[in-house]
C-alpha positions as CSV (number, residue, x, y, z in Angstrom):
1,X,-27.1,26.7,-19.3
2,X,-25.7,24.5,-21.6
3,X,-22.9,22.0,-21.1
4,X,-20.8,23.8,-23.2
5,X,-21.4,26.9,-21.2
6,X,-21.2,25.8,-18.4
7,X,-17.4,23.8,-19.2
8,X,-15.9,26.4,-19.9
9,X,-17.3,28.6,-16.9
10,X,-16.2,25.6,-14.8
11,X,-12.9,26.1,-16.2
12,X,-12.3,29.9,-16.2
13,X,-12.9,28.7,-12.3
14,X,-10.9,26.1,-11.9
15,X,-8.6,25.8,-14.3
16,X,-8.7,22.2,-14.9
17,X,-8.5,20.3,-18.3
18,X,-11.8,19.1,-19.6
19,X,-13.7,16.6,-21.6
20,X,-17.0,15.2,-21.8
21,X,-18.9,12.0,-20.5
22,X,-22.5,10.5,-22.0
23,X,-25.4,10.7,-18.9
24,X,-23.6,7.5,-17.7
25,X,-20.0,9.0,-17.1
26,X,-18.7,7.0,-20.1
27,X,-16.2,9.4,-22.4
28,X,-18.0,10.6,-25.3
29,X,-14.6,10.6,-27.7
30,X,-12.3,7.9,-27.4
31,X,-9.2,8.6,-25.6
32,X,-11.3,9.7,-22.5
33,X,-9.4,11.5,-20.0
34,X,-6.0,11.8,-22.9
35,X,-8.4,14.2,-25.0
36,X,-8.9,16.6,-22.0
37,X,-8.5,19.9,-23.5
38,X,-7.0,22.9,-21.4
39,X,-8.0,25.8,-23.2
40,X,-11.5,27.4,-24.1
41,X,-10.9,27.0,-27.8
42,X,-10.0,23.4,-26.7
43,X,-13.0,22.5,-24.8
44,X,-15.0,24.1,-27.1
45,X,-13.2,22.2,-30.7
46,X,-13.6,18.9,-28.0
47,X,-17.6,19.6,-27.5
48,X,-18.5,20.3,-30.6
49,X,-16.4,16.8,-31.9
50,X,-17.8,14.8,-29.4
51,X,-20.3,16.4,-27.2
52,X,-21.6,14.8,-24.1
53,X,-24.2,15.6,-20.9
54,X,-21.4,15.4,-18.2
55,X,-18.2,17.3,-18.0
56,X,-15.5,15.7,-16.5
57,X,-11.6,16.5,-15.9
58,X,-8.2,13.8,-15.4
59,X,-7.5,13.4,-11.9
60,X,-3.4,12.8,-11.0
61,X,-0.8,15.5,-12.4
62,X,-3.0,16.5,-15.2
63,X,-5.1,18.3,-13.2
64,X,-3.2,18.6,-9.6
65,X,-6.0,17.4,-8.2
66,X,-6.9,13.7,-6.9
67,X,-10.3,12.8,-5.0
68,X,-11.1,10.9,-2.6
69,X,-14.2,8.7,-3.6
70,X,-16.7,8.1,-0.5
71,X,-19.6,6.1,-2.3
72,X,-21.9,6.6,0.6
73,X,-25.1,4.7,-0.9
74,X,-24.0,1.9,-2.4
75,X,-21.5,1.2,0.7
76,X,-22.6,2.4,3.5
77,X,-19.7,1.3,5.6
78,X,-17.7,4.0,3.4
79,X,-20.0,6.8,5.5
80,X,-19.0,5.6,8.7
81,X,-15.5,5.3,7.9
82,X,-16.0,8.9,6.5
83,X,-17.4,10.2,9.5
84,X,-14.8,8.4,11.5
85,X,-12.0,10.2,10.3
86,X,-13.9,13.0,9.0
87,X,-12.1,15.9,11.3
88,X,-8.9,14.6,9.1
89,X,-10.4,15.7,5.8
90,X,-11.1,19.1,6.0
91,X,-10.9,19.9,2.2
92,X,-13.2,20.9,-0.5
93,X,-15.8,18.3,-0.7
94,X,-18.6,18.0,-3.3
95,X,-21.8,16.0,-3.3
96,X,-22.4,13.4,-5.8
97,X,-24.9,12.2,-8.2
98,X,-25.5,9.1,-6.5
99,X,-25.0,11.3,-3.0
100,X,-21.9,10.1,-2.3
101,X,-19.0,12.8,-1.6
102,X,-15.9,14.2,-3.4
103,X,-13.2,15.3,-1.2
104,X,-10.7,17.2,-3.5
105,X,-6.9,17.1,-2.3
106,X,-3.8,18.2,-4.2
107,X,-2.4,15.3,-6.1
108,X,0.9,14.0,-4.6
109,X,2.9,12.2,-6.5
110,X,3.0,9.2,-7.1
111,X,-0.4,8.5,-5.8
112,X,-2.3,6.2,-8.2
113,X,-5.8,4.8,-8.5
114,X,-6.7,2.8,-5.7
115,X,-10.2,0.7,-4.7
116,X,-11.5,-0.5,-1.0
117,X,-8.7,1.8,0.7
118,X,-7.9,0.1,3.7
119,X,-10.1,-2.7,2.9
120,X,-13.4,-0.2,3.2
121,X,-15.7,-1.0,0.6
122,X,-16.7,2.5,-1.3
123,X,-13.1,4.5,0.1
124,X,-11.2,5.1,-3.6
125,X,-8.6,7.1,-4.7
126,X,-9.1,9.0,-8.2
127,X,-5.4,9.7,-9.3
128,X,-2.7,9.1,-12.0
129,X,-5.0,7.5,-15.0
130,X,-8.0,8.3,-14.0
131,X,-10.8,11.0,-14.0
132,X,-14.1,12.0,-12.2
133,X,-17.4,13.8,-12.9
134,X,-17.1,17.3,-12.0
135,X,-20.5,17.4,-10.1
136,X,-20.2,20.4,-8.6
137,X,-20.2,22.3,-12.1
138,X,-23.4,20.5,-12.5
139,X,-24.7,22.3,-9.8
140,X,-24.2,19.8,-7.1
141,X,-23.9,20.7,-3.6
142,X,-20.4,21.8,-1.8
143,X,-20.8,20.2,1.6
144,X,-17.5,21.6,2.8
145,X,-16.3,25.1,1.1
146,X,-13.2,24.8,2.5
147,X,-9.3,25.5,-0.1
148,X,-8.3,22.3,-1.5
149,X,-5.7,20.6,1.2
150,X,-2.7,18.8,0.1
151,X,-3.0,14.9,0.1
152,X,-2.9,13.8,3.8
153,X,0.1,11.5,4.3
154,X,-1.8,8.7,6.4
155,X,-4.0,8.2,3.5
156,X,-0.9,6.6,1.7
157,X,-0.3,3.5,3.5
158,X,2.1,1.3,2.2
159,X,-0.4,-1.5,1.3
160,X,1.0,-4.3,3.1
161,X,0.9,-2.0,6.5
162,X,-3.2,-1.9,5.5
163,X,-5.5,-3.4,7.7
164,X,-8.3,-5.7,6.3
165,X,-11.0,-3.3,7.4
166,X,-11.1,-0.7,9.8
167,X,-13.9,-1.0,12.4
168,X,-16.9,1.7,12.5
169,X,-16.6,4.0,15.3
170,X,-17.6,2.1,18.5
171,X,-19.5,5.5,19.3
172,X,-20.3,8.9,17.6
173,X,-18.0,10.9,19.9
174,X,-19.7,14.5,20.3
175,X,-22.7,16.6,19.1
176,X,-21.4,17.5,15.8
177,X,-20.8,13.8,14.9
178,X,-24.5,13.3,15.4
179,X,-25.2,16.5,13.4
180,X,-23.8,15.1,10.7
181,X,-25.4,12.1,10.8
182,X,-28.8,14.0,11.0
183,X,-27.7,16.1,8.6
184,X,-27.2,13.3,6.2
185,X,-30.7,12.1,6.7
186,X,-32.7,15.5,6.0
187,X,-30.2,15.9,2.8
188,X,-31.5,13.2,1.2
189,X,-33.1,13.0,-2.3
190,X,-36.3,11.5,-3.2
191,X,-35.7,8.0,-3.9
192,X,-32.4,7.3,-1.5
193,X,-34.3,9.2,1.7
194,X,-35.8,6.1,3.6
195,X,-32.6,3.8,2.9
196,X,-30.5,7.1,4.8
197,X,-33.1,7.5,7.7
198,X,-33.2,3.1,8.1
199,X,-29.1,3.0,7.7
200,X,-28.7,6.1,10.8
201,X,-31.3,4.5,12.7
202,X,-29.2,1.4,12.7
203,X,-26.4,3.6,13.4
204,X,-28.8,5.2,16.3
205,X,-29.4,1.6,17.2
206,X,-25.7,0.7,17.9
207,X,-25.2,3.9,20.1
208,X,-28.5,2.6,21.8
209,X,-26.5,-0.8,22.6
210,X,-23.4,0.9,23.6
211,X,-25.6,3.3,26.0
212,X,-24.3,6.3,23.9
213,X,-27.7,7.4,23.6
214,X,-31.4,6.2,24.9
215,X,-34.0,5.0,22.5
216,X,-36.5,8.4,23.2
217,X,-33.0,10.7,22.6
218,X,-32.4,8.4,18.8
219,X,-35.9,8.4,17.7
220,X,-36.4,11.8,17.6
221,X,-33.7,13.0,16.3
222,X,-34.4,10.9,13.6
223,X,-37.9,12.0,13.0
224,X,-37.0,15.4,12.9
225,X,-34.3,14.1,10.1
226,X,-36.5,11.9,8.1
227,X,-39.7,15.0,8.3
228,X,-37.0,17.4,7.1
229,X,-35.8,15.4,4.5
230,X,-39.5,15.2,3.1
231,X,-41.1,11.5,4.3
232,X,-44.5,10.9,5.3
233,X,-45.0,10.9,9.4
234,X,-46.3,7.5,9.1
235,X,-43.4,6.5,6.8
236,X,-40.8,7.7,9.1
237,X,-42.2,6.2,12.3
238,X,-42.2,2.7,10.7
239,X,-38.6,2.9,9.4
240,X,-37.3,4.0,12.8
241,X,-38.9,1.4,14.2
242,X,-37.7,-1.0,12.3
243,X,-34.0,0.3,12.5
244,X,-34.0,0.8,16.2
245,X,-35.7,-2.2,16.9
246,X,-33.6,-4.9,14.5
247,X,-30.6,-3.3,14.9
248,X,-27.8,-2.8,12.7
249,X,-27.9,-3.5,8.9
């Protein structure tokens, strides 16, 4: 489908007001996010003017929606933090390009744009003036089809209130947190698969130290993650090893 098609059966959906981004989510028309076009008639005049590969909407009042940004790649302290509070963000959340994760929220207001959100490197805030990729009309995956929450409160602390950083959890607390975990792992695309499976087993290796888990109990778990997730045998047996054996990165 093309992108124009596929805009303006995003919006019929949604609802949101749209506008189109080049392959490396830069605004095709200048203006960006101000040009976002609320009709069908709109999105379509806006395409045709300044057609792009991505569609993307405002985030903030424009659209009533803001996201939380978990960059889980690039920052992997962002994925623990996520996981740490992740039973406090039940929302709709959508996988990203670089497989991070969306978490859409009703806007509040007053909530603006916001990087490193309690000091957490890869934790942002997409509000007032400022706009996202809508992945999941791209066909991205919805990890969590859940309605769209409103804006939880304890994500608004005042700034000086902020700690620095918040420590990663001291242990993954039940099953399902390991799930998740796993889960993470045999989700992976080619290309970011081995740098999941070493970054759990590091995780694996810190439950290991804390006696959360034994070292048999870790490894295969994450064998069985990094053989789902596609990885040579051989490939996946040398990761672990090196995870669980130099501990955490």
């Amino acid at each position: 489908m093309k992108t124009l098609d596929l805009a303006r059966t995003y919006h019929a959906v949604t609802g949101y007001p749209l506008f189109f981004c080049d392959d490396r989510k830069r605004p095709t028309k200048k203006g960006g996010f101000h040009n976002a076009a609320s009709t069908p008639e709109g999105i379509t005049e806006l395409y045709r003017a300044a057609p792009g590969t991505l569609i993307a909407f405002p985030t903030g009042a424009a659209s009533g929606v803001s996201i939380l940004d978990i960059d889980a790649i690039k920052h992997p302290e962002s994925a623990a933090w996520f996981w740490q509070h992740g039973e406090r963000l039940q929302t709709l959340t959508i996988e990203t390009r670089s497989g991070g994760w969306h978490c859409y929220f009703h806007h509040r207001t007053g909530l603006k744009c916001t990087t490193r959100l309690f000091g957490v490197d890869g934790v942002d805030i997409r509000a007032s003036l400022g706009y996202v990729i809508a992945w999941g009309a791209h066909g991205h995956r919805t990890l969590l089809k859940a309605p769209v929450a409103p804006w939880p409160s304890w994500l608004t602390v005042p700034a000086e209130t902020r700690p620095e950083r918040l420590p990663p959890p001291a242990r993954l607390p039940d099953d399902a947190s390991l799930a998740r975990l796993v889960r993470w792992v045999a989700d992976a695309r080619e290309g970011e698969r081995n740098s999941r499976l070493f970054w759990a087993g590091c995780r694996m290796a810190e439950q290991v130290r804390h006696g959360t888990v034994t070292t048999g109990f870790a490894g295969e778990l994450l064998r069985r993650a990094g053989t789902d997730a596609g990885l040579p045998a051989i490939e996946v047996q040398k990761t672990i090893a090196s995870a669980l054996g130099g501990g955490a990165a």
